[in-house]
Every structure is written in C-alpha cells, then in structure tokens.
N, C-alpha and C positions, 0 to 999 in steps of 0.2 A: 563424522561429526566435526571434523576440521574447518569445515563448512565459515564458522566463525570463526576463527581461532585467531586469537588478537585485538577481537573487536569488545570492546567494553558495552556494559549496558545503556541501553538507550542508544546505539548504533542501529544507520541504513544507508545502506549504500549500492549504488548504481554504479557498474564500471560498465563500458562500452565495450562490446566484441572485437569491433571494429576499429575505432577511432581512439586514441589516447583521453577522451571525456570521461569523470567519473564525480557523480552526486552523492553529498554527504548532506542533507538538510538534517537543519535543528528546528524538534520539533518543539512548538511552543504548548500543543498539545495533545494529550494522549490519553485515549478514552476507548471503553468497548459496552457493547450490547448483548444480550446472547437470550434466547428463545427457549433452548436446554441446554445439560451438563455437556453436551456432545460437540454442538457446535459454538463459538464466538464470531462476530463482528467486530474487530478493532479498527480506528480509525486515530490515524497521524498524520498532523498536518503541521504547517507552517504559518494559516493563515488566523486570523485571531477567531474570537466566537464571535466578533459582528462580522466579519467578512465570512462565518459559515452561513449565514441569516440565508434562505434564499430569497432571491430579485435581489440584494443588497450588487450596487454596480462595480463590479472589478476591473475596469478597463487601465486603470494604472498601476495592478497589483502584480505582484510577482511572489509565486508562492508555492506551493503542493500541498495536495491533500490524497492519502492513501487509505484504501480500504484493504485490509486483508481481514479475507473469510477461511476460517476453519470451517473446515463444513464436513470432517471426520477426526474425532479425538484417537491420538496414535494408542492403540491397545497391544503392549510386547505378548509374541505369541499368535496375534492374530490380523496386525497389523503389517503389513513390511514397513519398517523401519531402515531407510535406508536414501542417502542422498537423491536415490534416481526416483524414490517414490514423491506422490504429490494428492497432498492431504490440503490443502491452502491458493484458494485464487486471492491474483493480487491486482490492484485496479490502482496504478499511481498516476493521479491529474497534474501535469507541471502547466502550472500559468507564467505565462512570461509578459509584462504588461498588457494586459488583460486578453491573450493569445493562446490558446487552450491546445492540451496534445494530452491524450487520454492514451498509456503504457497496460498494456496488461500481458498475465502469463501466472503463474503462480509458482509452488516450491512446498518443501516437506516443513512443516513446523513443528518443532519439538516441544511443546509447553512446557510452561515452566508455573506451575501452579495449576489451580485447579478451576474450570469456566464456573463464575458466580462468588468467588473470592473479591473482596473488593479491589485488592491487585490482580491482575493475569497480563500473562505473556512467553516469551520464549523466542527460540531462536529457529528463524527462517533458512533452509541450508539449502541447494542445488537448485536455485530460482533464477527462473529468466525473465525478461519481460519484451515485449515489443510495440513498437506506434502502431495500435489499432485505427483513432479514428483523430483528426486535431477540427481547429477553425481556421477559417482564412486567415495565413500570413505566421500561423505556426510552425518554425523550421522546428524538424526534428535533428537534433545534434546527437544523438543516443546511439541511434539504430539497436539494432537487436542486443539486450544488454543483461549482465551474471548479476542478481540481486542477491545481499546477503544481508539480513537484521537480526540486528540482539534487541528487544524491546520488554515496557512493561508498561500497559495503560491501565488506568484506574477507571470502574465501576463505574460509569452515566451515563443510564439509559436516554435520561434527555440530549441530553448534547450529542448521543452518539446516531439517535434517530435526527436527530439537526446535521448533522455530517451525511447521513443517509440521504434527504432529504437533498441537499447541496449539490453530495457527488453527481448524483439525477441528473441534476438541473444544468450543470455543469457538462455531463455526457452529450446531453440531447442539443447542445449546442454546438455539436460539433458532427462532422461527416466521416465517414468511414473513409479510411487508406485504400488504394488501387495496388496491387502487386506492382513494382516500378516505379513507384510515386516518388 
C-alpha cells in the first residue's frame, strides 16, 4: 500500500520506465458515474467542460483526459488485495496541440468511500500504462510507464457520460501502435 505513500490527495502521476519523463496533471475536473455499488467510472481531465463537448475542435489544445474503471469493488477475504492484483482499467488520453496518444493499462484501486456517495475515490497502486494507439504526429515521450493516484471525484452522471462520450470520440481518432513503432 506504499504504492502512494507521499502523494497527497488529488495526486496522478505518470513516471516513465524508461526515460527520466514524468506527468503530474492538475486536474480541473473530477467527476464519476457508476451503473451499481460494485463498479464506478471516474473521469479526470485537464480539459475544461466545453473542450469535453464532442466535435468541439481541439487542434490547439493541450490537455488529458483519464478514464479509470473499477469494474470489481475490492472485498477483504475474497478479494486479493495486493499491489500485483488488478481491479481497475486505466485509459489516459494526452493531447498535445491537438495530437492525440491514447495510454492504457490499469492497476489495483483501493477505494476510499463507497460507489454512489456523492464523493468516491481512492488510491490507485502497482499500475502501468502503455501507448496503445495515438494520431498522426503524436511522439510518445512516455513509453511504458508506473502510474500511481490518490484522487476523489464528485457524483455527475451528466458530465461523466459527456467525458464518456468525448473519450470515444477521441479514441476513434486515432490508430493503433505496431510493436517497434
């Protein structure tokens, strides 16, 4: 559980495996959705609620917007509980003037409340991520990279289906990595 240990709330961070790069975005906003008590959708981005709009044009925007899904609530006893396990995909978009590189991979989330509280969150611990797929003229500076977050996003279905909705759109704009790319 050392996993964070130092990081304050409202921390996420990206350190590179490889390369001495490492992202700390401030997120301007932080929000979740959730279907049952079991699973959540949160969504942390940097970029404002008119740049989540979809079609809104980003080509001079510089930003990230992250999805992590809990999609198993940790149960002590019946869960493994434990940095190597993985309860949580993580889907982090970095736009670089309007230049898309779609990260994913995921990690164990230890909530910190309870899914359907108007706050939920918690802390992200033994998470990696990798360049899946970018758009033409997206360098990936990352490479394969150790993700750690302490966060807490507030309760809005709407804006967190408007993040859903974005990420998409945002995805589908871009092509999948070649092993050696």
């Amino acid at each position: 559980m050392g996993g964070c240990a130092g990081m304050g709330p409202g921390r996420y961070e990206l350190q590179s495996i490889d390369e001495p790069v490492r992202v700390s975005p401030a997120f301007s906003l932080r929000v979740y959705g959730y279907d049952d008590q079991s699973t959540a959708d949160i969504y942390l981005t940097t970029l404002t609620r008119d740049q989540l709009r979809p079609g809104v044009d980003l080509s001079e925007v510089s930003g990230h917007l992250i999805h992590i899904q809990m999609f198993v609530k940790p149960r002590p006893g019946r869960t493994p509980i434990a940095p190597t396990a993985f309860n949580a995909a993580v889907t982090h978009i970095v736009i670089a003037n309007g230049r898309i590189g779609v990260y994913r991979g995921g990690g164990f989330l230890l909530p910190g409340g309870s899914v359907g509280d108007l706050n939920f969150g918690g802390r992200l611990i033994g998470g990696t991520l990798r360049l899946e797929s970018r758009s033409q003229g997206f360098k990936d500076l990352l490479g394969a990279s150790a993700l750690r977050a302490n966060f807490r996003a507030e309760k809005q279905h709407g804006t967190a289906e408007l993040a859903r909705q974005r990420l998409r759109e945002l995805i589908a704009m871009t092509e999948s990595v070649e092993e050696g790319d």
